[in-house]
C-alpha positions in Angstrom: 9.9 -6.6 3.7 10.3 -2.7 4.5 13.5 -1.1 3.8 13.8 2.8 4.1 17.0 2.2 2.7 16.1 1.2 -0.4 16.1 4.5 -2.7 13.6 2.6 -5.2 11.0 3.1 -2.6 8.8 6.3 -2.7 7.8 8.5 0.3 4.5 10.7 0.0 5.4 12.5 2.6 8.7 14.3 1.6 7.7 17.2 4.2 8.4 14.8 7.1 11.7 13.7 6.1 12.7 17.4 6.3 12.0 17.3 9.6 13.8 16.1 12.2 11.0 15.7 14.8 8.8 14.1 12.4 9.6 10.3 12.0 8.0 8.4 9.1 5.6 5.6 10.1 6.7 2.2 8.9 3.4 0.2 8.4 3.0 -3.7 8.6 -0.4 -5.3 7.7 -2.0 -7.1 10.4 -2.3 -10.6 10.4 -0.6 -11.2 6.9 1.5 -9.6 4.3 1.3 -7.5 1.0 3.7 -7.1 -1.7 3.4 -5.7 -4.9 3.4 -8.6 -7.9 3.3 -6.3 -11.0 3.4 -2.6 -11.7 3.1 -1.1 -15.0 0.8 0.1 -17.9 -1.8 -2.3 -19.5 -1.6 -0.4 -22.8 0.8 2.5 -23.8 -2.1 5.2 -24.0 -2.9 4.3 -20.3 -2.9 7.8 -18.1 -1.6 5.9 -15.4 -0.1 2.4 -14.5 -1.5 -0.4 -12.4 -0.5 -2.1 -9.3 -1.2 -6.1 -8.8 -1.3 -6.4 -4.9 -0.9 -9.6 -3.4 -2.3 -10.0 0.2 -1.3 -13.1 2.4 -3.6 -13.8 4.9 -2.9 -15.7 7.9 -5.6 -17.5 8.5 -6.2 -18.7 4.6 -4.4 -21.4 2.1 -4.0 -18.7 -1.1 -2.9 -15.5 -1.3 -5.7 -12.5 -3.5 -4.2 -10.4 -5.7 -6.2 -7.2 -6.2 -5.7 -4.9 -9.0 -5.4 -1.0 -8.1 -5.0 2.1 -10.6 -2.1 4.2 -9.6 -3.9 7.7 -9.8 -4.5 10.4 -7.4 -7.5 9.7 -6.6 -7.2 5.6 -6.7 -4.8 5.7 -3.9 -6.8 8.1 -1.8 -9.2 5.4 -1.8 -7.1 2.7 -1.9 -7.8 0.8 1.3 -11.3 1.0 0.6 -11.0 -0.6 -2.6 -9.0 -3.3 -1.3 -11.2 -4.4 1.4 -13.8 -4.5 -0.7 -12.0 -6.6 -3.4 -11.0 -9.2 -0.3 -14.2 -8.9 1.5 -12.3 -8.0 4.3 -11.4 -5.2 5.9 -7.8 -4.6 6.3 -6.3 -3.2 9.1 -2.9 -1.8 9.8 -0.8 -2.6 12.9 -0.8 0.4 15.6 -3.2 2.5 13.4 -6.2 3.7 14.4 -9.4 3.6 12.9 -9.3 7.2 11.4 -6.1 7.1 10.1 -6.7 3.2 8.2 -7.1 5.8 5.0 -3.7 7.5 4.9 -1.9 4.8 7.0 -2.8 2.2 3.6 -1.7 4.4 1.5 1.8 5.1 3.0 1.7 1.5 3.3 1.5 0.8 -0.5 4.7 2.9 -1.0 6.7 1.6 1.6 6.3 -2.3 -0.1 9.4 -3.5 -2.4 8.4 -4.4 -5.6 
């Protein structure tokens, strides 16, 4: 589902790419899958666009979509908003605990649309 091949993708962290000794993480939900089923704005006045993100679980029949605002400050709380939404807390493969916050939102931007 990850390609850092794919141009289309965005990186928010630019400054690693510069460096050689600093490799990018690619994240991978654990125990499901995410992908992004609609991005845009709901009206034309909106500040900012929406995300619909569609979580796969794989211990569940249906898939959740939840609904995140693409600003600042929505992704910086993204993964809290999500869990929340699924009732769930999500976790990321190899990440730790204290780093579920910016691990989520690297995540986000490393999903195809």
């Amino acid at each position: 589902m990850e390609s850092q091949d794919d141009p289309s993708i965005s990186s928010r962290s630019d400054s690693s790419q510069s460096d050689p000794s600093k490799k990018e993480i690619v994240w991978k939900l654990k125990d499901g899958s995410m992908h992004i089923g609609h991005c845009g704005k709901k009206n034309e006045k909106d500040p900012f666009m929406t995300l619909d993100l569609v979580f796969k679980f794989e211990d569940e029949l249906n898939t959740k979509v939840v609904e995140l605002l693409y600003s600042p400050d929505a992704m910086k709380n993204a993964w809290n908003q999500c869990s929340n939404a699924l009732d769930n807390i999500i976790f990321l493969e190899d990440c730790s605990y204290k780093d579920m916050k910016n691990g989520f939102d690297q995540f986000i931007h490393q999903v195809n649309i």
